[in-house]
N, C-alpha and C positions, 0 to 999 in steps of 0.2 A: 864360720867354719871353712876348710878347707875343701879345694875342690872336690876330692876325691868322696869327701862327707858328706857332699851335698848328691854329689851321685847317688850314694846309697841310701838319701832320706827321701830323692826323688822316686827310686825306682822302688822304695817300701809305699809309698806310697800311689804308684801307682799297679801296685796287684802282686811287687817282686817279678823277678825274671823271668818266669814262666809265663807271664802275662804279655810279655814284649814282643808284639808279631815282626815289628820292624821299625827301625829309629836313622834317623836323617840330622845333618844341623845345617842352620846356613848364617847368614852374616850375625845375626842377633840369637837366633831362637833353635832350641833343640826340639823336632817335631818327633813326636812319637805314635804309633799307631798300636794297641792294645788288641787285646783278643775278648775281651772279658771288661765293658767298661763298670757294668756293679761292682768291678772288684777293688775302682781304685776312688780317690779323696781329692778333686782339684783344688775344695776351699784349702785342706791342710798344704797341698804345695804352695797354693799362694803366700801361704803365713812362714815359708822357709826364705831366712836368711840368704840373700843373694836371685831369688826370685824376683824378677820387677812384675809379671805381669803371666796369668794361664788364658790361652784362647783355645775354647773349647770347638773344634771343628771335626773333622774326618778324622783330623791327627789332633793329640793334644799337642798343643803349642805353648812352652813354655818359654818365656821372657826370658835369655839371663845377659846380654848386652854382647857386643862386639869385643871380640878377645875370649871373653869368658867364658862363653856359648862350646868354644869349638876346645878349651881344657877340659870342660866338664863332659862333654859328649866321649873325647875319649877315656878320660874315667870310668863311665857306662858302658864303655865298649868293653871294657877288661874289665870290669864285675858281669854284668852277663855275657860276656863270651859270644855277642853278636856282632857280624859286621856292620859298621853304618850302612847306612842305602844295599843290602841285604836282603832278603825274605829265608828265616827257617823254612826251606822247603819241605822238609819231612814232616811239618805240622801245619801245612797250608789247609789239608781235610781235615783238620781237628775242630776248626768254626767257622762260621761265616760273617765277616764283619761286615758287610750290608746287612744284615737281617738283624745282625747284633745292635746295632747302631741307627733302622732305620724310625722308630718308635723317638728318637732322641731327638734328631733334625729334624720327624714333623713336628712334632710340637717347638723348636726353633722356628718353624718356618725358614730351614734354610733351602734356598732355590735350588734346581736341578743348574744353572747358570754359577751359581758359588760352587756348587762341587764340582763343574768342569773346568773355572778357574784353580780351583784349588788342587785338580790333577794338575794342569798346564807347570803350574806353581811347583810342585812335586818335582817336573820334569829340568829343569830350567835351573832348582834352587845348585843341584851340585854341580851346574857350570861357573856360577857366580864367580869365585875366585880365576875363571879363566879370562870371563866376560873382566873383568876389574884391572887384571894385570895385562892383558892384550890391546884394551882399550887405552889403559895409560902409556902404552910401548908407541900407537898410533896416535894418540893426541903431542904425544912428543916431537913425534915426526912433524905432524901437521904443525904445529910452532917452530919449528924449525925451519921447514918449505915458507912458513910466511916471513920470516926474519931472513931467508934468504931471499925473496921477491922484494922485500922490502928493500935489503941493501945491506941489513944490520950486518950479517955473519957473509963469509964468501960462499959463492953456489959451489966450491970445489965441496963444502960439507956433504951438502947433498944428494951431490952429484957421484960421489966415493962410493966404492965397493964394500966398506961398513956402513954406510948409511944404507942402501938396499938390502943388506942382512940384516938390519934393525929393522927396518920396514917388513920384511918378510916374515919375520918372527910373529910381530905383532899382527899379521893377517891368516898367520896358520888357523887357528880357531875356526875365523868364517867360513874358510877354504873347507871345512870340513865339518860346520855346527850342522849338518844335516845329517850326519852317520851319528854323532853325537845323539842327537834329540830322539834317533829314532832307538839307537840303546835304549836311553831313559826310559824311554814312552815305555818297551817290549818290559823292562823291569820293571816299571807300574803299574802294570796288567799281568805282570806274572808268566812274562812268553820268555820267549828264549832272546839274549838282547840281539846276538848276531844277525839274528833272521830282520828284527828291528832295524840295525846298520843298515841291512841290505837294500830295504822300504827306503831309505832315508838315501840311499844313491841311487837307488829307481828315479825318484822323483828328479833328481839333481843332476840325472846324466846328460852328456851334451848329448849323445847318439840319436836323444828325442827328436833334438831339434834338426839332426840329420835326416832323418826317417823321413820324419817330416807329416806322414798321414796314414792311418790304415782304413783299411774296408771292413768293416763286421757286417755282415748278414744286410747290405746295400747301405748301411749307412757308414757315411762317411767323417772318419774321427782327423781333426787336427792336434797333433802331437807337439807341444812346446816343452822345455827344458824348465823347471824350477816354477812350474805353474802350482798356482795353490800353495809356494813356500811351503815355511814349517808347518803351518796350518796341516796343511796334506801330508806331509811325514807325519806329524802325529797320530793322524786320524788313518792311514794305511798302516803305521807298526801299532797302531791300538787293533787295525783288523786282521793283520797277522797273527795278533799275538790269540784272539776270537778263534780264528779257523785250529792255529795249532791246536788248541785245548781240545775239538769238538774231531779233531781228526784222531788226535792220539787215545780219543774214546776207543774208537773202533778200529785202530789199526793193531793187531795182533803185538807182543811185545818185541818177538823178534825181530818184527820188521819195522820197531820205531824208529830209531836213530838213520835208518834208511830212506823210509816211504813219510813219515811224519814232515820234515822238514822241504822234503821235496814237493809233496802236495800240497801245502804252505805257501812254499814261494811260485808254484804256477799258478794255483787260485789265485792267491792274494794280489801277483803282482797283475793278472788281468784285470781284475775287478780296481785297483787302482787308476789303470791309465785311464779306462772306461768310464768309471764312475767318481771314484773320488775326485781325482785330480782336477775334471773339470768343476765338478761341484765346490772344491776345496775355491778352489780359485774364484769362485762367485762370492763365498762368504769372506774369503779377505779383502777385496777388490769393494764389498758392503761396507764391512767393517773400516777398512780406512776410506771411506766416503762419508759415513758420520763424523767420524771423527777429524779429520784432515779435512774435506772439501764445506761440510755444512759448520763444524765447531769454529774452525780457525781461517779459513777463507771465506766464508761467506760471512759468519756471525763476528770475523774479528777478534777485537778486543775483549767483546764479551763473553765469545767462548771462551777465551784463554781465560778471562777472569773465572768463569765456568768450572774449567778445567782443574786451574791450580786449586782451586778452594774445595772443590770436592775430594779431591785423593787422597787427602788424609785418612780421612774414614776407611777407603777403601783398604788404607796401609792398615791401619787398624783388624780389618776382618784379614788379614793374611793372605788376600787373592790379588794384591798387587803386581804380582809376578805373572801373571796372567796377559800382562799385557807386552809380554818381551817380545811377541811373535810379532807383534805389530810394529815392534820399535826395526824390529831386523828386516822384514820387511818392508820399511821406508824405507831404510839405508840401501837394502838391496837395488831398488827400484830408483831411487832418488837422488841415492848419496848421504843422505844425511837424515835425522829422525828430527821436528819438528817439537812431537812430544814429549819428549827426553828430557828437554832443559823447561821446559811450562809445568811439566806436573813434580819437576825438583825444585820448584819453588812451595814444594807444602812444605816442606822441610826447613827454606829459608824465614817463612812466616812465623814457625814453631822456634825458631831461633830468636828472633827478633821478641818473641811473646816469652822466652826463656828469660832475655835482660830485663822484660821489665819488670818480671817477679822479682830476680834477682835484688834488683835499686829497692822494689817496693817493697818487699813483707819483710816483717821484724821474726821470723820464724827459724829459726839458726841452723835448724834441720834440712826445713826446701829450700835455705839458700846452701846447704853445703850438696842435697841432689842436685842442682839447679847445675852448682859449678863443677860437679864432675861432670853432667852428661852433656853442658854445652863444647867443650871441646871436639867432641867425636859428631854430636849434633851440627856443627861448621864446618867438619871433612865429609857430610854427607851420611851420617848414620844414625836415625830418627829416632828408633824405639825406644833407646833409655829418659825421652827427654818425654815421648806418647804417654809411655805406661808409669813412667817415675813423680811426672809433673802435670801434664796438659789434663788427662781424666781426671785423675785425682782430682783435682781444682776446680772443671769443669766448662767454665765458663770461657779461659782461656786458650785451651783447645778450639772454641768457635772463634773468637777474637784472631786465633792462628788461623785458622782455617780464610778466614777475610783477610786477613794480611798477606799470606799468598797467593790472593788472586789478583791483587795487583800487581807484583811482580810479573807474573802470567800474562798478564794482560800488555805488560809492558811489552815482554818477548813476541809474542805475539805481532805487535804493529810492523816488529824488524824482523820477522820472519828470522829468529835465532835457529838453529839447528846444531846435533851434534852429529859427526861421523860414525862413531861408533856407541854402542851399548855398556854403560859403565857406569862409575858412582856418578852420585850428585852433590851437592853442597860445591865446595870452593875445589874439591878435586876432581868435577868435573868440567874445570875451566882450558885445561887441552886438548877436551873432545870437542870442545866448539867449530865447528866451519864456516867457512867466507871470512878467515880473520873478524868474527864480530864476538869476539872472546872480553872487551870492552861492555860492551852492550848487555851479553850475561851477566858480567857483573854489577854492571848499574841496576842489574833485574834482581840481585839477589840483594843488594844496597834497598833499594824500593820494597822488596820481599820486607827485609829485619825493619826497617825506620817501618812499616804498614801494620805488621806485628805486632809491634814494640808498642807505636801511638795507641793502637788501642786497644791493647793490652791493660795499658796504663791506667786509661783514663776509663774502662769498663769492666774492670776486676776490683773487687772491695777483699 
């Protein structure tokens, strides 16, 4: 069937357009959030033509691959008449989708940890396309500064007033993914995004670090500039967007648009510098000490083996995205993200574990899945190779999952790292820094041959 078809067999199936509180898409997957989940059929989506795969989470998550994801989303955008990343606000009190919903994840046992990865994920997902195209505009650059250190090309390249416009283009984003996230975040929760923006240049102003320190009631506060990162933008425009709700309770109507937004931003933004911000900063400052100082500095090779071999799974339950705040936050801090190129070796194992079905099964079928989704599975785009090949089969999914841990493991020893947050597979080979853009690829080389081998030899 044709896109547009598949729109309307999705959206009958999930309850019709009156059931649709709000719909999102991102590289692979069309998420949807419903009002009413009695009302809809996931087993029936799965059984429609062009579905690879339903994740049933906070949002349904439906499968339909790279490319196809973001035609068929806007087909659903023009049969019901919602904007993507949206909320029908005039039907926001018509239900409650916690209460609707929470009977469903206990018995999932899904954690209070997955549903606040799976906001983060929310937050994050409609950057993607910026994160993807800015990142490749700076891995350009950075190939180029090393071919000019090298000798290859003359420094007048880089040294030229269109190479600093290229350069700057590709840093706009960062220069400002903190007004961005806190939009998101305020849209997530339902607040106003602006007041969100604001939360997110709170935290990111220099002026902090001019201040320098205040006095509250004898104690004495140090004020730093971008403390707590996006951690803390999110967690301050998640609390703005709290206060508006419980202010605009009681604030008379004529004086919302005045007193609401104003009481907003002086609560909120004291209660951030005070509370959150130093708080925020503890739990990122935690988080990358698991991960970065005990995974990959102390434990090594084995973390990365660690590392790579687990994130599959994780890509699987859809809270992969959760971990962007920490990728931006190395780069911030660092320069460059560590974990970016070791957990894009789940990808390269799932490659690798892709050829060897391909050579082995006489099945005419999963070698013709096999060889559509390996392509776009080499440029770094997993899902159709997850949900089309690796579960389905089962075994080779684990066999992938050990195949990129050596990859992982590899990166790891050479301490690889990328500059910026972008794909993975083979086009994330000009985010690489330290010129060790070599060594990524021997990692993803090692990835597919760790795959592949036992792939092979432990799939019947």
């Amino acid at each position: 069937m044709d896109d547009h078809d598949l729109a309307k067999k999705i959206l009958v199936e999930l309850g019709g357009k009156e059931n649709i509180a709000h719909f999102t898409n991102c590289v692979t997957r069309l998420r949807v959030t419903v009002k009413n989940r009695t009302e809809m059929d996931i087993d029936n989506i799965k059984q429609l033509d062009g579905v690879l795969s339903v994740i049933d989470r906070d949002s349904i998550q439906i499968v339909l691959g790279v490319g196809k994801v973001t035609k068929v989303a806007k087909e659903f955008e023009t049969i019901t008449g919602i904007h993507a990343d949206s909320f029908e606000t005039d039907q926001q009190d018509e239900f409650n989708l916690a209460k609707d919903t929470h009977k469903s994840y206990k018995e999932k046992q899904t954690t209070k940890i997955q549903q606040i990865l799976q906001h983060i994920g929310n937050i994050f997902i409609p950057l993607i396309p910026g994160f993807a195209s800015s990142g490749l505009i700076l891995g350009i650059a950075n190939i180029l500064s090393s071919l000019a250190d090298a000798g290859w090309i003359s420094q007048a390249v880089v040294n030229s007033n269109w190479f600093e416009l290229f350069h700057m283009i590709g840093g706009l984003l960062y220069g400002s993914l903190a007004v961005f996230v806190g939009i998101n975040t305020s849209r997530e929760f339902k607040g106003t995004p602006v007041l969100g923006g604001i939360a997110g240049l709170l935290l990111y102003a220099p002026e902090l670090s001019d201040i320098g320190s205040l006095n509250l009631i004898g104690l004495h506060l140090s004020l730093q500039s971008s403390l707590g990162g996006l951690l803390g933008v999110i967690i301050a425009s998640y609390l703005f967007a709290k206060i508006e709700k419980q202010v605009r309770k009681i604030i008379p109507d004529i004086f919302d648009l005045l007193l609401t937004p104003l009481i907003t931003l002086a609560l909120g933004s004291i209660v951030t510098i005070v509370v959150i911000q130093p708080i925020a900063g503890i739990l990122m400052d935690g988080v990358t000490w698991v991960l970065v100082d005990v995974m990959l500095k102390t434990a090594g090779a084995l973390g990365g083996f660690v590392l790579s071999s687990t994130y599959l799974p994780v890509v699987t339950l859809g809270v992969h995205h959760g971990l962007i705040p920490v990728h931006l936050d190395l780069i911030e801090k660092t320069g460059q993200t560590s974990l970016l190129p070791i957990l894009s070796m789940a990808g390269a194992g799932q490659v690798g574990a892709a050829f060897a079905i391909y050579f082995k099964t006489k099945d005419k079928r999963m070698r013709k899945t096999v060889a559509s989704a390996l392509p776009i599975g080499i440029l770094g785009i997993g899902e159709p190779l997850i949900y089309g090949v690796m579960l389905p089969l089962g075994r080779p999914f684990i066999t992938a999952c050990l195949g990129a841990g050596f990859g992982g493991a590899f990166l790891t020893i050479f301490d690889v790292g990328a500059i910026s947050y972008g794909p993975s597979g083979i086009s994330e080979i000009p985010l690489i820094g330290g010129n060790k853009h070599f060594l990524y690829i021997l990692g993803l080389l090692i990835a597919y041959t760790a795959g592949g081998i036992l792939t092979y030899f432990f799939w019947v």
